[in-house]
N, C-alpha and C positions, 0 to 999 in steps of 0.2 A: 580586047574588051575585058576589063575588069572589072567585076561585081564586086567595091566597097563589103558590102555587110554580108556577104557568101567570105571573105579573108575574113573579119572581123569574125565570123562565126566561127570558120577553123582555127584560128589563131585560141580563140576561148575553148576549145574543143581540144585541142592539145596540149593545155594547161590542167583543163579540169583531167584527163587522161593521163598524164603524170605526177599529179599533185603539186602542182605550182611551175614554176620557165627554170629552178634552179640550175636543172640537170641536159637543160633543153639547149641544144645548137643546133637550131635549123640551117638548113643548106641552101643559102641565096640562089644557086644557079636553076631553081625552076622558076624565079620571076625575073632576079637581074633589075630592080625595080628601087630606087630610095624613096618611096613615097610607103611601099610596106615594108621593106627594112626600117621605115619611124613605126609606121603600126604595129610589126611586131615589139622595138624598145619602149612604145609607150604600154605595152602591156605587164612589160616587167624581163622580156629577152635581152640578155647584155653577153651573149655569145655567139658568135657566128662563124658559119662555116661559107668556103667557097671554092672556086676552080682557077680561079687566075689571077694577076694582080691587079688585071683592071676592077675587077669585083672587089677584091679587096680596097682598094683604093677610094670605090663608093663607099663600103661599108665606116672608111676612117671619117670621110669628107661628112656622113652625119653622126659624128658621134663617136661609134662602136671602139670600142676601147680593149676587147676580145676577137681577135679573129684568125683563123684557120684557114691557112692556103691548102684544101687538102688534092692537091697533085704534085706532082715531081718536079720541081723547080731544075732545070738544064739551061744549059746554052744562054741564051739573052733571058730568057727569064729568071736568071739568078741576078744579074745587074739591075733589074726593075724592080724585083724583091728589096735589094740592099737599097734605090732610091728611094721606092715607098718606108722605109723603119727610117731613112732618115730624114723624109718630109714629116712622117708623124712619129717622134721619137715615144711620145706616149702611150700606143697604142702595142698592147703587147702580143706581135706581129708572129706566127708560129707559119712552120711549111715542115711536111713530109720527105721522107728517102728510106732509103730500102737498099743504097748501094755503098759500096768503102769510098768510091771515086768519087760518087756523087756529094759527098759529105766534105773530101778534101776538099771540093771542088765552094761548097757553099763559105768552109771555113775561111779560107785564101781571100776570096771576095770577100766577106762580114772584117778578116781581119786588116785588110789594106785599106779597107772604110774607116774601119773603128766605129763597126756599128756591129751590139749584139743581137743576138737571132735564136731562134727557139726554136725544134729540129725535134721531130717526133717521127720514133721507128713504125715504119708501114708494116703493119703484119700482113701477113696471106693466112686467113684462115678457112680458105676452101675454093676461096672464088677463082685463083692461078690467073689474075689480069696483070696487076703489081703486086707489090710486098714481098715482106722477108719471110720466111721460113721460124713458126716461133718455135721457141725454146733458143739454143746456143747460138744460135746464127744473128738472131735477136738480139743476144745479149752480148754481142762483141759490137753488134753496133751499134748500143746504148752506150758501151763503154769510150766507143770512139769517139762519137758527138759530145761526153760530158767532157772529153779529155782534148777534144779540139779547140785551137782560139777561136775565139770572135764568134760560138756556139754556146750555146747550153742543153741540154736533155731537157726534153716538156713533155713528153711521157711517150704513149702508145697511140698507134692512128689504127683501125679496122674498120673494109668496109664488108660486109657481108652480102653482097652483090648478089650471090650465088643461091640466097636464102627465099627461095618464091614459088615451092611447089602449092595448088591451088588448095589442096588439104591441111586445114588451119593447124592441126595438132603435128601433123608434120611436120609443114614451117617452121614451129613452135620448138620440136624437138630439133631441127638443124641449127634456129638461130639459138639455142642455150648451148650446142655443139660448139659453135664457132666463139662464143664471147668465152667461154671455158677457157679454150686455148691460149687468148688473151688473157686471161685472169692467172692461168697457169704461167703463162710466159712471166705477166707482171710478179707473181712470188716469187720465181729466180732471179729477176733484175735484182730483187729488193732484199732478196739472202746476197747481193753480192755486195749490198750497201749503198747502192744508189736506189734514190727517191723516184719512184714513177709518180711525178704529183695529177699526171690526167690520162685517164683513160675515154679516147673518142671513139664511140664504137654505134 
């Protein structure tokens, strides 16, 4: 059961709390929904985040022309990845990794397609579920992705899972902890001369 104008209120609630959707990628997988995947782009959201490709695939079919597969694309889910960027070539299609193999693994596919793909390094900045390790570890495999075929580098992915102690200024202090680390990782990518153009954090 969805209460209409309880979404319309958060949705407005989340905007006035950021100052505007510019910076905003909400994360489909709490509703899995296209009737407020339009609620949200009719309010001004043109970014979105998700967990699979079937979610992605809603997000293309109305519209969304930004979106984030943010889980580890393996196994058959690399081949459904490469379907969906070439059902909708316009849509500029982005997914996460964190590993060397994993990266060979997306490039091989994207390049026997001849479909390109946007490959953003997963940081671990505290939570130890997925991601890489920032700093060096990071930044070899930024380097891989921008230097792989049928890839490109599209930045940085963090999720701060980890960040939920019930003491607000604590929180507070952990999650500036963890975007740090990010932000620190991102000035070393970018002393190496590659562009980090997003940071999803």
């Amino acid at each position: 059961l969805v209460y209409k104008e309880a979404v319309a209120h958060n949705i407005r609630a989340m905007g006035e709390l950021m100052g505007g959707y510019e910076r905003l990628r909400p994360h489909i997988k709490t509703h899995k929904m296209s009737r407020i995947a339009r609620m949200e782009m009719a309010a001004g959201i043109d970014k979105f985040k998700c967990a699979t490709p079937k979610e992605a695939a809603m997000l293309a079919a109305v519209g969304v022309t930004d979106v984030l597969i943010s889980y580890h694309m393996v196994g058959a889910n690399i081949g459904r990845v490469v379907d969906l960027k070439r059902l909708h070539p316009h849509v500029d299609l982005k997914v996460i990794a964190d590993d060397a193999d994993n990266i060979r693994d997306l490039s091989s596919a994207c390049t026997s397609a001849g479909i390109p793909l946007g490959v953003m390094v997963d940081l671990d900045t505290g939570m130890h579920r997925t991601g890489a390790p920032p700093g060096e570890a990071s930044l070899a495999l930024a380097q891989q992705i921008a230097e792989a075929s049928g890839l490109h580098f599209a930045g940085l992915h963090v999720y701060d899972g980890h960040v939920g102690d019930p003491d607000p200024e604590k929180r507070k202090k952990k999650a500036f902890e963890s975007i740090e680390r990010a932000v620190e990782t991102r000035r070393l990518i970018e002393s190496s001369g590659l562009e980090v153009g997003t940071l999803v954090a």
